[in-house]
C-alpha positions in Angstrom: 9.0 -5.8 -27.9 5.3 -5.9 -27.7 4.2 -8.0 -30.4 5.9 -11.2 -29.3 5.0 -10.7 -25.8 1.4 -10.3 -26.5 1.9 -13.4 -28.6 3.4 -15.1 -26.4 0.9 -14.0 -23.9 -1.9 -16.1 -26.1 -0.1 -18.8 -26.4 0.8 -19.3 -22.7 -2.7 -19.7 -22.2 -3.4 -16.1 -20.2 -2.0 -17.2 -17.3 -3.2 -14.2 -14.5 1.1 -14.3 -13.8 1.7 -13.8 -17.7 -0.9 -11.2 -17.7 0.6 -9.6 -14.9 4.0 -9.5 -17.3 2.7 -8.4 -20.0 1.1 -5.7 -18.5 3.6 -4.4 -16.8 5.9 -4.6 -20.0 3.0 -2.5 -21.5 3.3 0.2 -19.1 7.0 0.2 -19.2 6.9 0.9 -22.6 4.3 3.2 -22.6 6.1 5.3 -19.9 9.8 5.0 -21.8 7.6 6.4 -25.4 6.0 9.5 -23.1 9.7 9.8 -21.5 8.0 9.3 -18.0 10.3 7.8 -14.8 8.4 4.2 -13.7 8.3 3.1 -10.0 8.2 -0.4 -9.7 6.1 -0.9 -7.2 3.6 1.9 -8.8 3.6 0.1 -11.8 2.4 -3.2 -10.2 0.0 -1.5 -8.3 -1.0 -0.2 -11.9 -1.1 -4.1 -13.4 -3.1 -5.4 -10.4 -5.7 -2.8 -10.7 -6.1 -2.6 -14.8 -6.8 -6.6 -14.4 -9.2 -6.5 -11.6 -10.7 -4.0 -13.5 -11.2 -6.4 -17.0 -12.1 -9.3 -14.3 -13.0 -8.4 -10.4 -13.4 -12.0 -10.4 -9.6 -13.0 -10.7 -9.1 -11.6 -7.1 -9.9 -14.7 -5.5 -7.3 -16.6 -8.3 -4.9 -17.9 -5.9 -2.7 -18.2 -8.6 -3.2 -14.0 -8.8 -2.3 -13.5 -5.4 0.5 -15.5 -5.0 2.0 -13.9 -8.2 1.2 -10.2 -7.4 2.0 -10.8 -3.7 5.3 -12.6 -4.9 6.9 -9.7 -7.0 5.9 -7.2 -4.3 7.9 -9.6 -1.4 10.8 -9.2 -4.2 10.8 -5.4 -4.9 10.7 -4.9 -1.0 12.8 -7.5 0.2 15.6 -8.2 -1.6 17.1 -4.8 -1.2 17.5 -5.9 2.3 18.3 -9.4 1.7 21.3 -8.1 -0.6 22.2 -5.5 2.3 25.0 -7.6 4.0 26.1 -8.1 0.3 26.6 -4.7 -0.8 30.1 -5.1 -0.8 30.5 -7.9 -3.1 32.0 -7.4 -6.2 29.8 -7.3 -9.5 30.6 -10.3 -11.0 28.7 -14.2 -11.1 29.1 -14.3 -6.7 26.9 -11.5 -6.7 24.4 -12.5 -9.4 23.9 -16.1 -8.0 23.5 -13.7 -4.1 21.3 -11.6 -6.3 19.1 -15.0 -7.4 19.6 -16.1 -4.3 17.9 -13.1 -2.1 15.0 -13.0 -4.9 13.9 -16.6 -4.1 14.4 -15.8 -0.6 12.0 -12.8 -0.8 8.9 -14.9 -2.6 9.6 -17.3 0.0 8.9 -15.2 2.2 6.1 -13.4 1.0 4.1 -16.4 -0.1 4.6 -18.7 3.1 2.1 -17.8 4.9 -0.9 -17.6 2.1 0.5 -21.2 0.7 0.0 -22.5 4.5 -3.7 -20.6 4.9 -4.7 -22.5 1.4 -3.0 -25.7 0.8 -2.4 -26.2 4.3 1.1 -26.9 3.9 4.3 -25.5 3.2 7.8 -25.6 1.8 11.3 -24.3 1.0 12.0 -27.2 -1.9 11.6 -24.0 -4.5 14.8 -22.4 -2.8 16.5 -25.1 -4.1 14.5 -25.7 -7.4 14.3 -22.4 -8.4 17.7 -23.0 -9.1 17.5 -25.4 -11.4 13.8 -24.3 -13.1 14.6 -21.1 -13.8 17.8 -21.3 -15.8 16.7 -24.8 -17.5 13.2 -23.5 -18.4 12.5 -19.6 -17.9 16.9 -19.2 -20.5 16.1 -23.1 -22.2 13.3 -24.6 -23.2 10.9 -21.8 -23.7 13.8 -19.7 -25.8 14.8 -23.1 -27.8 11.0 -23.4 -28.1 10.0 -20.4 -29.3 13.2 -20.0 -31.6 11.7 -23.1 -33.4 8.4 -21.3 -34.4 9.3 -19.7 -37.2 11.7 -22.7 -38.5 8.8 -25.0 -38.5 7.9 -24.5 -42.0 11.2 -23.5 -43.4 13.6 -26.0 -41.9 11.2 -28.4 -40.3 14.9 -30.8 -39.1 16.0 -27.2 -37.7 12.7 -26.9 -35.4 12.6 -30.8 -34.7 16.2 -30.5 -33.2 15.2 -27.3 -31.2 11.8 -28.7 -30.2 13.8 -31.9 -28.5 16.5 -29.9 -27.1 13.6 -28.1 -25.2 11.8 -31.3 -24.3 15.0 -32.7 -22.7 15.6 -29.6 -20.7 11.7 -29.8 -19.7 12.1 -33.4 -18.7 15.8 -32.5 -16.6 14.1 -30.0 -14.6 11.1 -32.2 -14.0 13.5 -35.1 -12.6 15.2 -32.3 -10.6 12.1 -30.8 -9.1 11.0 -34.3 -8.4 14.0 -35.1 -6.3 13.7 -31.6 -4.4 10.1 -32.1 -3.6 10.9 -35.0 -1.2 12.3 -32.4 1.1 10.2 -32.8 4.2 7.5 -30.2 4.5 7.5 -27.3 7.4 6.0 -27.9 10.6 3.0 -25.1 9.6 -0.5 -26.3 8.6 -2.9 -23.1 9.4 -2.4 -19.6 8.6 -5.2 -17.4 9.8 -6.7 -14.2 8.2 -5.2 -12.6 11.3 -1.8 -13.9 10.5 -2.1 -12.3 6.5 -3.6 -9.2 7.6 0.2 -9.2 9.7 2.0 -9.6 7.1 0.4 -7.7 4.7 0.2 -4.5 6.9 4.4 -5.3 7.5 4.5 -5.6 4.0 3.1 -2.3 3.3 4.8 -0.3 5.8 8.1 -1.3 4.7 6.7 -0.5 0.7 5.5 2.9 2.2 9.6 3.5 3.8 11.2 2.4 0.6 9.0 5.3 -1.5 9.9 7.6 0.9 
């Protein structure tokens, strides 16, 4: 598994929320060769500290915090967003609720730091996430990277994946466009007070689900 993560890790350009994968796919696998158990949120707590410590500097990446701090909103949150659910069936209803609580949960997590930095905020990615995910995160970067190796060997093969990819890339982008002329919230400052909040709530209800 490693390999073409870490490869795929260069070629993404070392984004701090690819790192944060990557790392966390590294510990994973270390803990499953050791047979150790993994906590989740442990094991973020254990990405977020082996990056700072290869670059302290990537703290004040907003694109670091908003990652870290959106994956933490999801392993605490959507337990309780998918409470009233519990009694769904397994089956595509409970995957899409399943989805559905996850974006709620980054929502969540990240409203108040979007507002404190850009001053503005929105729940357009509730609705694009949607659409992104499944056209990009299970399309165009699989079809992309299943083209890779064809490139050289059956060049028309890799052409045909390449396009398929773009046209999913350019579908989402027309999607997202349309979703981003949903009217903004009615928020425009976030204080440090306001974080400190809900990042104290946020660890109190990490320190009951460990419990």
């Amino acid at each position: 598994t490693l390999p073409p993560v870490v490869f795929y890790l260069f070629v993404a350009g070392l984004a701090p929320a690819t790192v944060r994968s990557v790392v966390i796919i590294a510990l994973e696998a270390m803990a499953l060769v050791l047979e150790r158990e993994t906590d989740p949120l442990n094991t973020l707590t254990a990405a977020a500290f082996g990056i700072l410590l290869c670059n302290p500097q990537v703290l004040f990446d907003i694109s670091f915090q908003l990652s870290f701090l959106a994956i933490w909103g999801i392993l605490v949150l959507t337990p309780l967003c998918m409470a009233p659910f519990y009694g769904v069936r397994e089956g595509m209803a409970k995957k899409v609720l399943l989805f559905a609580s996850v974006s709620v949960a980054a929502t969540i997590v990240t409203l108040l730091p979007v507002v404190h930095t850009f001053h503005r905020a929105s729940v357009a990615g509730l609705i694009g996430n949607f659409v992104a995910v499944p056209l990009l995160g299970y399309g165009a970067v699989v079809t992309g990277f299943t083209a890779l190796p064809l490139i050289n060997l059956f060049p028309d093969a890799a052409a045909l994946l390449v396009g398929i990819a773009a046209w999913l890339v350019r579908a989402s982008d027309a999607v997202i466009t349309l979703v981003a002329e949903i009217p903004p919230l009615p928020m425009r400052s976030a204080t440090l007070a306001d974080l400190s909040v809900l990042y104290l709530a946020l660890l109190g209800l990490s320190l009951i689900k460990t419990e």
